[in-house]
C-alpha positions as CSV (number, residue, x, y, z in Angstrom):
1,X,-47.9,55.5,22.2
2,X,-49.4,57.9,20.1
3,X,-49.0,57.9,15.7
4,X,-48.7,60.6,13.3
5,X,-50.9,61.1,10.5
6,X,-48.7,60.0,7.7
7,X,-50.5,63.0,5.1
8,X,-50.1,65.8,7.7
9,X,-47.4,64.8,10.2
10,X,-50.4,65.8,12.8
11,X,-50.7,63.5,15.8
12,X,-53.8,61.0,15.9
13,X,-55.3,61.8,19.3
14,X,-57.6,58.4,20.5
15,X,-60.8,60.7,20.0
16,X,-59.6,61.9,16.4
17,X,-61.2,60.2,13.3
18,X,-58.7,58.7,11.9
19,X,-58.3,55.7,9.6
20,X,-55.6,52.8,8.9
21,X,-54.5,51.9,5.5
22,X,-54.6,48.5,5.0
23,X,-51.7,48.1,2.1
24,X,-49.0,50.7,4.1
25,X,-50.3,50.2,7.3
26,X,-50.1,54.4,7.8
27,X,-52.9,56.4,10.2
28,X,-54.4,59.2,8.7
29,X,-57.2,61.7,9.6
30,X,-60.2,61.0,8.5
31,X,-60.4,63.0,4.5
32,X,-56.7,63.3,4.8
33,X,-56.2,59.7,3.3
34,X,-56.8,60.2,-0.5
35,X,-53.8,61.5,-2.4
36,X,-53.7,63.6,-5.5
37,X,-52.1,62.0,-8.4
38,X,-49.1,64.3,-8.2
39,X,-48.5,63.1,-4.5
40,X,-49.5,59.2,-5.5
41,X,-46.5,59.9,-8.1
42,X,-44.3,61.6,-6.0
43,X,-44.7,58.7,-3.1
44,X,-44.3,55.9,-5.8
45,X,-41.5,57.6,-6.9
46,X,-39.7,57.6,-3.6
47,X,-40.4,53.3,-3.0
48,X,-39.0,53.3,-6.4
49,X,-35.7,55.2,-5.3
50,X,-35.9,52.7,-2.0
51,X,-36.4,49.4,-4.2
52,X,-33.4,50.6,-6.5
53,X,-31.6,51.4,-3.9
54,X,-31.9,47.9,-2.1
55,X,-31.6,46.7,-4.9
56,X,-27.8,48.1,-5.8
57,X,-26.9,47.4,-2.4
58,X,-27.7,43.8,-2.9
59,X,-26.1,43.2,-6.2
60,X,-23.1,45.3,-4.5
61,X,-23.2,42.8,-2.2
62,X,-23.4,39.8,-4.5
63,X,-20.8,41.1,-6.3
64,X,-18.4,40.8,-3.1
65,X,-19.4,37.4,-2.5
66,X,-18.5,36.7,-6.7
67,X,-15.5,37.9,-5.7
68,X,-15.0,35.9,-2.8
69,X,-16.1,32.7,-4.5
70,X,-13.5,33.6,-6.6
71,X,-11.0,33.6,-4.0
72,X,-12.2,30.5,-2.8
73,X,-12.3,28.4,-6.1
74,X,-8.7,29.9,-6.6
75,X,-7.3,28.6,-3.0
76,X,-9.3,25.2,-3.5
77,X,-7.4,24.6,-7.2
78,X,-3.8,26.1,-5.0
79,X,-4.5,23.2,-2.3
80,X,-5.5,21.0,-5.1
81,X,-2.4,21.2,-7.3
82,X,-0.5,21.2,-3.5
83,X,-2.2,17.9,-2.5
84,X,-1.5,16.7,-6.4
85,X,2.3,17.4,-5.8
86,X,2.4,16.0,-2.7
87,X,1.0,12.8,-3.8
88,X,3.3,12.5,-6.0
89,X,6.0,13.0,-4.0
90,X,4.4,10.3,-1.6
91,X,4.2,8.2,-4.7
92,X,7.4,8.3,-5.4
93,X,8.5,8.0,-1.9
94,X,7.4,4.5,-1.3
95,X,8.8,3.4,-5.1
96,X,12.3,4.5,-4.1
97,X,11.8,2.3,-0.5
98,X,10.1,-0.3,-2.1
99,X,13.1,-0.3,-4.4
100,X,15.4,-0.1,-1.3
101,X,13.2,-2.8,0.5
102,X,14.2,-5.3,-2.5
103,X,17.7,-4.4,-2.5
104,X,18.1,-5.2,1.4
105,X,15.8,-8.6,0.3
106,X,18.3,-9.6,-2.3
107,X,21.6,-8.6,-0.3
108,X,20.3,-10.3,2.5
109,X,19.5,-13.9,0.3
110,X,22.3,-13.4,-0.8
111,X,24.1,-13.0,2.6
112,X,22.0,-16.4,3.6
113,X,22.8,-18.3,0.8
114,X,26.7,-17.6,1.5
115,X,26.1,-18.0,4.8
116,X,24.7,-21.7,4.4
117,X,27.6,-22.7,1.8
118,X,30.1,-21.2,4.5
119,X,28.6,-23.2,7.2
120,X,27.8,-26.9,4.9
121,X,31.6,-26.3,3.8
122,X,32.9,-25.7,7.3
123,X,30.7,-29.0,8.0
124,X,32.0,-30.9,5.4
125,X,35.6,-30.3,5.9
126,X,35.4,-31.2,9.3
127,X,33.6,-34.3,8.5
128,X,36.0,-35.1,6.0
129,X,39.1,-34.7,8.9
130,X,37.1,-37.9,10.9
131,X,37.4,-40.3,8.1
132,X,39.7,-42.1,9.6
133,X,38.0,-42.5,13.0
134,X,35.4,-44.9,14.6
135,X,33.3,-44.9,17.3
136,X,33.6,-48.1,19.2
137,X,30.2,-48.0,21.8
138,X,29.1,-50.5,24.7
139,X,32.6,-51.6,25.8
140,X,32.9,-51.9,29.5
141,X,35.9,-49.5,30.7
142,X,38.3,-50.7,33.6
143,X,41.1,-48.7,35.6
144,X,44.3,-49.4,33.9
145,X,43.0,-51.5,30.6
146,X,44.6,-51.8,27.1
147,X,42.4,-50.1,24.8
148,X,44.1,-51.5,22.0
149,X,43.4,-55.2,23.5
150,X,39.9,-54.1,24.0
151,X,39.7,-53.3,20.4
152,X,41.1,-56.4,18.8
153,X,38.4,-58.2,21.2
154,X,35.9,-56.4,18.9
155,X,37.8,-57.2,15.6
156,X,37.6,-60.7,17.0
157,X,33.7,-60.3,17.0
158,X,33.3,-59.0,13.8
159,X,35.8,-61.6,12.2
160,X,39.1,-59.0,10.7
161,X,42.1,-59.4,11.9
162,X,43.7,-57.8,14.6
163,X,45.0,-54.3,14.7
164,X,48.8,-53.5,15.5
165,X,49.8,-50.1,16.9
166,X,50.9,-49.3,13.5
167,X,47.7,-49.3,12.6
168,X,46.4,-47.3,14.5
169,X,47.2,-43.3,14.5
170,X,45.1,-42.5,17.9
171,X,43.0,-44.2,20.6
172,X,41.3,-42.9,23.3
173,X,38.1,-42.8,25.5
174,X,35.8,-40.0,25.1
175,X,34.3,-38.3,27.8
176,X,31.5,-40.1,29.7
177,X,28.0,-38.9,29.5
178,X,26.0,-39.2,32.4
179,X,26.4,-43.1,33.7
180,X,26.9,-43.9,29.9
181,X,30.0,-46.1,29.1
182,X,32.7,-44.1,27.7
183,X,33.1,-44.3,23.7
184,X,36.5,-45.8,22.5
185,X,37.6,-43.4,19.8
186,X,39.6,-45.0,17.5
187,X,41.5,-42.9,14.6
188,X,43.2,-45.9,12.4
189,X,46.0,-45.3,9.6
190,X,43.9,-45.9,6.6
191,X,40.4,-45.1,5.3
192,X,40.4,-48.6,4.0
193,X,41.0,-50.2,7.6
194,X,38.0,-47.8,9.2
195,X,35.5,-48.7,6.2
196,X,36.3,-52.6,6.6
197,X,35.5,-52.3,10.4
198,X,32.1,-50.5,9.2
199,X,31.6,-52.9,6.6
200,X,31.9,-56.2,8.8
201,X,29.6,-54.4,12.2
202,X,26.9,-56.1,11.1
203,X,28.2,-59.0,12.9
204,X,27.6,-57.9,16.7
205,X,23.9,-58.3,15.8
206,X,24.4,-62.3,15.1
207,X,25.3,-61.8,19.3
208,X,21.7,-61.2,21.2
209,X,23.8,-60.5,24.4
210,X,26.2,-58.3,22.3
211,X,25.6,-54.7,23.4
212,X,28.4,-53.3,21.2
213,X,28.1,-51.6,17.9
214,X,30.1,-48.9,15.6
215,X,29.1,-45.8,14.2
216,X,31.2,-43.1,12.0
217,X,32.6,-40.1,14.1
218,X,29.9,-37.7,12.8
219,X,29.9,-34.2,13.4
220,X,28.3,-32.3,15.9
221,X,26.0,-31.0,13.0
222,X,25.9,-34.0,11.3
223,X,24.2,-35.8,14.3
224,X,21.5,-33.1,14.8
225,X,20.8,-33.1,11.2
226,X,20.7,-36.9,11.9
227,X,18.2,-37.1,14.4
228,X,16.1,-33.9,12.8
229,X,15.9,-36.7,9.9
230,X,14.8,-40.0,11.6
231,X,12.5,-37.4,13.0
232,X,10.9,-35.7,9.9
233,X,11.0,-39.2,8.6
234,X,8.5,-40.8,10.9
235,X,6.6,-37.7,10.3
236,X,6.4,-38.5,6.9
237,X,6.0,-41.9,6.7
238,X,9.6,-42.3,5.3
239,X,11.0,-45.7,6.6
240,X,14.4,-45.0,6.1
241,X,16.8,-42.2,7.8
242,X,20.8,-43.2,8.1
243,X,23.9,-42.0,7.0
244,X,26.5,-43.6,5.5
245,X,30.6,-42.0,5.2
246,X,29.5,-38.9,7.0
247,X,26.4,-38.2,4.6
248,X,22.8,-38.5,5.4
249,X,20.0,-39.7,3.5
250,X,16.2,-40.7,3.6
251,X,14.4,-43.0,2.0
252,X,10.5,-43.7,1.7
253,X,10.8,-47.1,0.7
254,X,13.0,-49.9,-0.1
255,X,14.0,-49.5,-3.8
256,X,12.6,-45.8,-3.9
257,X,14.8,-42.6,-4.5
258,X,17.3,-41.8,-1.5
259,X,17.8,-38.5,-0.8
260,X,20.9,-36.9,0.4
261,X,20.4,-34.2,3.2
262,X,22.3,-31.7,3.6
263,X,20.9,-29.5,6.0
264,X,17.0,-29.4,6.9
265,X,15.8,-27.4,4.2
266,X,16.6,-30.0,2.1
267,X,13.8,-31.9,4.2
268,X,11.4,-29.1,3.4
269,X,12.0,-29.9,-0.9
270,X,11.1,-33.5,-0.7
271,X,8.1,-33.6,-2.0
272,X,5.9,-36.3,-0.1
């Protein structure tokens, strides 16, 4: 590839003289390489032009990239103050169901504390339509008997007097469960007849061969919460779980606090 020579615009044949400069890198013929000050001026001139040429392009150029910073730093500070609002909007958001969350909370105590009194009032009116009855257990049944002979045998045993049918508002056998012998129900006239018979049961146990005994007519819930007791109380090391005219109570030791139960989170308040 052949050159020219950068003075005259002459090619640089192979077998020409010719030199290289060593700062521009041009070919020249040999005696064509020195310049005369007015050239040297007019060449300096024209890198001059180039460098201030370059040079306005590039502070062109950083001037579009000032401007496009600018740009930039605005649409950062627009998705800042965006991102600002919108955590506050999220802020607010969960105060309002945080708020709602406590509402539903209370409405819903509330709702469980009616509930309970609804259900321990239910309870205790039913409880308080069986205070007339007794539970008579352990009496052999027989096809045609006379329950009301059957109970004086057992008034006979705990030493009171024998009951007429005036006495005595209902009697009946409940229904058997499994091969157990069938409870004798008895509803009498009077509270003060029903508590006499409770007061005097102690009596079958003088018997060792006696298999009979009396208990209140408790409750279905009553005699869950009963047995939830004697439970909780061996548990605890509380000697004492029984219930007494259709309330129940517990009781660490003798001569210690009894306390009456209600329902089972009155277990959970005792402190042992």
């Amino acid at each position: 590839m052949s050159v020219n020579c950068f003075k005259c615009n002459e090619p640089v044949e192979s077998d020409d003289a010719s030199v290289v400069c060593t700062q521009c890198f041009y070919s020249f013929h040999v005696g064509k390489s020195r310049q005369t000050p007015k050239e040297k001026k007019s060449e300096e001139d024209g890198v001059d032009a180039i460098m201030f040429a370059n040079l306005v392009k590039q502070v062109n150029e950083l001037s579009c990239l000032k401007a496009t910073v600018a740009d930039l730093e605005a649409s950062v500070e627009m998705m800042s103050s965006k991102y600002d609002e919108l955590l506050a909007r999220v802020d607010k958001q969960d105060q309002t169901i945080e708020s709602l969350l406590k509402r539903v909370e209370k409405v819903e105590g509330g709702q469980q504390v009616e509930l309970r009194q609804l259900k321990e009032d239910m309870n205790t009116l039913e409880q308080h339509s069986r205070a007339l009855n007794l539970e008579i257990h352990g009496v052999q049944s027989c096809p045609g008997e006379n329950l009301l002979s059957k109970v004086n045998e057992v008034a006979e045993k705990i030493k009171l007097p024998a009951v007429t049918q005036q006495e005595v508002n209902d009697l009946h056998r409940l229904p058997a469960k499994g091969s157990k012998i069938p409870i004798i129900l008895v509803r009498f006239a009077n509270k003060g007849t029903r508590d006499e018979w409770l007061r005097n049961r102690n009596e079958l146990r003088t018997d060792e061969k006696c298999c009979i005994y009396l208990n209140e007519n408790l409750t279905k819930r009553n005699r869950q919460l009963l047995q939830r007791a004697k439970t909780w109380a061996d548990d605890h090391g509380f000697r004492f779980a029984w219930y007494r005219y259709g309330r129940i109570y517990v009781r660490k030791e003798s001569g210690e606090t009894a306390y009456l139960i209600k329902d089972e989170c009155d277990l959970d308040k005792i402190v042992t």
